[in-house]
C-alpha positions, 0 to 999 in steps of 0.5 A, a space after each residue: 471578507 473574512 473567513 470564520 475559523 472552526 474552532 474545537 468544541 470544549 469536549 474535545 479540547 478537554 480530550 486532547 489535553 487530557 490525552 496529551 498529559 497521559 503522554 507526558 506521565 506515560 513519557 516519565 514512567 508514571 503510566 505502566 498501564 499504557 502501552 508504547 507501540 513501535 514499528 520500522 517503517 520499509 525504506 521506499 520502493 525501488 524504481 522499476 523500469 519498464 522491462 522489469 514490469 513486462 518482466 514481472 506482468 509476464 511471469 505471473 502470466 497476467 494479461 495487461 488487463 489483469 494486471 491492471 485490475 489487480 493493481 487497480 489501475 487502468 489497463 492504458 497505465 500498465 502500457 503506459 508502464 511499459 511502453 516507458 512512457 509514464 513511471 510508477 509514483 511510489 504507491 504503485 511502486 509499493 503494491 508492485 513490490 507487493 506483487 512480486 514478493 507475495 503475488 498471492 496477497 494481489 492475485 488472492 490465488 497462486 498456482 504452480 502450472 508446469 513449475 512456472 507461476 501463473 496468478 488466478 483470480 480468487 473467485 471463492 470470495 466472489 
């Protein structure tokens, strides 16, 4: 049996070689009306271990299940986490930086609560 290859419509080849010959005129200068966009991409996230996610979970002062919630992961995976029997891949990595850094960006509401951190969920877009 042979498998039947899709093929690019006409339009959409014409599309793309159009696109592509505007790259190579906007390469050599030719195109000042287009516009190059560059940005960094972050260095990946550092490991954490499972002290630090306790560490973490523990001072915005979330229960497991809230933590869960706002990573959107399961509840048994932050224990997982933090029992040290499963690591965070690189995604949850990212968003547990992201927690750390701007908790307020993961929790929608950050508050000060007898000068210790306490995430709250937003419940103003609710």
């Amino acid at each position: 049996m042979s498998k039947s290859k899709k093929r690019m419509s006409d339009g959409a080849f014409s599309e793309l070689v159009e696109g592509l010959e505007e790259l190579v005129e906007h390469a050599k200068g030719n195109r000042p009306d287009l516009r190059t966009t560059t940005f960094s991409i972050p260095d990946p996230p550092e490991a954490m271990g499972k002290d630090q996610i306790v560490e973490l979970r523990t001072s915005l002062r979330c229960s497991q299940a809230m933590f869960a919630k706002a990573l959107n992961i399961s509840k048994r995976t932050v224990e997982a986490w933090e029992q040290g029997l499963r690591e965070p891949g690189d995604a949850s990595l990212r968003l547990l930086e992201i927690a750390r850094k701007h908790p307020s960006v993961m929790f929608g509401r950050v508050v000060r609560n007898n000068g210790k951190t306490v995430a709250t969920p937003d419940t103003a877009n609710k």
